[in-house]
C-alpha positions as CSV (number, residue, x, y, z in Angstrom):
1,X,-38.1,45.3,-80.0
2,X,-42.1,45.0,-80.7
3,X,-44.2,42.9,-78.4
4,X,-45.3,41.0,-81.4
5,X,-41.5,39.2,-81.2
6,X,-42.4,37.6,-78.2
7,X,-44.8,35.1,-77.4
8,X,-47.9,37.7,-77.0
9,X,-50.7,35.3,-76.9
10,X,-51.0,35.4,-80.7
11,X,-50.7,31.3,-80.8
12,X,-54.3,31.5,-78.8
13,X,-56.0,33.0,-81.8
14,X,-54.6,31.0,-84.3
15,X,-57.1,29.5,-86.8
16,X,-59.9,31.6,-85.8
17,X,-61.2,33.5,-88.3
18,X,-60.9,29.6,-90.5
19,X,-62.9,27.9,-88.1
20,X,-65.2,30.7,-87.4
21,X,-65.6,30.8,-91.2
22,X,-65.7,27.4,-91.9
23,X,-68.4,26.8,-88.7
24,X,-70.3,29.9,-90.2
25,X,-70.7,28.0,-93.7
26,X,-71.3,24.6,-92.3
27,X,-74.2,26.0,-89.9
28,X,-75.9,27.8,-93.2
29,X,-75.5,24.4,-94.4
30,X,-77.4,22.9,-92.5
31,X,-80.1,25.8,-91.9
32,X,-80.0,25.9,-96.1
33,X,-79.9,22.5,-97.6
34,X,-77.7,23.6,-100.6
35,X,-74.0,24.4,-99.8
36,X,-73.7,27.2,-101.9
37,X,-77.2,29.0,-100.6
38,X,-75.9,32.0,-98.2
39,X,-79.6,33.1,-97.9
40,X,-79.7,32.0,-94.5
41,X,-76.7,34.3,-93.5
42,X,-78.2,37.4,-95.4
43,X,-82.0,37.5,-93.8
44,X,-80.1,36.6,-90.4
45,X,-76.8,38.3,-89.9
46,X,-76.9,37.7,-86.5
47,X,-77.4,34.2,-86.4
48,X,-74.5,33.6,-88.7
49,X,-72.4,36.2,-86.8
50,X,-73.1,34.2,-84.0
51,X,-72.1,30.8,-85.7
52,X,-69.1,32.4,-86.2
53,X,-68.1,33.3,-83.0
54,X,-69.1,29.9,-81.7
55,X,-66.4,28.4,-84.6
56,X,-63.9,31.0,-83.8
57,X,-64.6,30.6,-79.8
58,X,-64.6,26.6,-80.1
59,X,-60.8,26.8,-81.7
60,X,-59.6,29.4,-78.4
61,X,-60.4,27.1,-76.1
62,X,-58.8,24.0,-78.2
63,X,-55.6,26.1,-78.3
64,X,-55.0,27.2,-74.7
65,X,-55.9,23.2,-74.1
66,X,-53.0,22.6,-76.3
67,X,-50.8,25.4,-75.2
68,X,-51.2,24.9,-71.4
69,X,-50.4,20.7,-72.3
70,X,-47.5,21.9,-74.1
71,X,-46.2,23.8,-70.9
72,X,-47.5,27.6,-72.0
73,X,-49.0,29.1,-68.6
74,X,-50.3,33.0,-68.5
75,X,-47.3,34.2,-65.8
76,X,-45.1,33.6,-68.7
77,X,-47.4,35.2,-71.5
78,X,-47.2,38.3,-68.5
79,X,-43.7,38.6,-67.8
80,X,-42.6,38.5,-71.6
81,X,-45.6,41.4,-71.9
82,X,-43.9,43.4,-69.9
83,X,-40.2,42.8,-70.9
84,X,-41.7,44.2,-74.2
85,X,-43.1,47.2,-72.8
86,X,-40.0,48.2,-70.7
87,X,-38.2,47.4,-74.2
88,X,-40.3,49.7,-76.4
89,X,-40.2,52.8,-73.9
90,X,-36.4,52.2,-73.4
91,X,-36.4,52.9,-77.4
92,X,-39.1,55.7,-77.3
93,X,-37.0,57.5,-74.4
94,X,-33.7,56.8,-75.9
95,X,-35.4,58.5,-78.8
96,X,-36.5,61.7,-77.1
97,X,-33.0,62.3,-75.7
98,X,-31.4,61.6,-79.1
99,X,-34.4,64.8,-80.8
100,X,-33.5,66.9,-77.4
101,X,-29.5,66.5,-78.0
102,X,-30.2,67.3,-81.6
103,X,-32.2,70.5,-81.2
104,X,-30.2,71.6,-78.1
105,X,-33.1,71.5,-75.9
106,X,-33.9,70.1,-72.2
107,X,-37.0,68.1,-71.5
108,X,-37.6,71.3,-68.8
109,X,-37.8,73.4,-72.1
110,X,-40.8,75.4,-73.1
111,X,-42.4,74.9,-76.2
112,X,-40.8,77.1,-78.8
113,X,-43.3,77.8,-80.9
């Protein structure tokens, strides 16, 4: 089972790219004086980059505010980590064996080639 069935953290980033967007075109905005101007963002990349990591940063820290209110704490967010990764190399070993039975070879073998 993929770690992206359990709760990965994923719910933290929710909404970012959105608010980083929408803080992004809101600060040209301003800077610009006509919503539709992106002038602002294309002599200064770097300042709207920026404006969109503050948006994008702004709705993290809302949603591990909500999250940890809602009971979500990081030993959980740990332990279901590695529940996933023992899952996923229990299937990549179980895997191996099943290629190794099927070409009648030990995992001691050389390479054949």
């Amino acid at each position: 089972m993929a770690f992206h069935s359990y709760n990965n953290g994923q719910q933290y980033f929710n909404g970012s790219f959105f608010w980083g967007l929408t803080t992004m075109l809101l600060m040209n905005r301003a800077y610009s004086g006509a919503f539709m101007d992106i002038s602002p963002l294309t002599t200064r990349p770097l300042r709207g980059f920026a404006f969109f990591l503050m948006g994008a940063s702004i709705n993290v820290f809302v949603n591990v505010a909500s999250l940890g209110e809602q009971g979500y704490l990081k030993g959980e967010y740990n332990l279901e980590r590695r529940v996933a990764e023992n899952e996923h190399t229990h299937a990549v070993l179980k895997t191996l064996g099943h290629q190794l039975d099927k070409r009648g070879m030990s995992v001691f073998d050389a390479n054949p080639r």
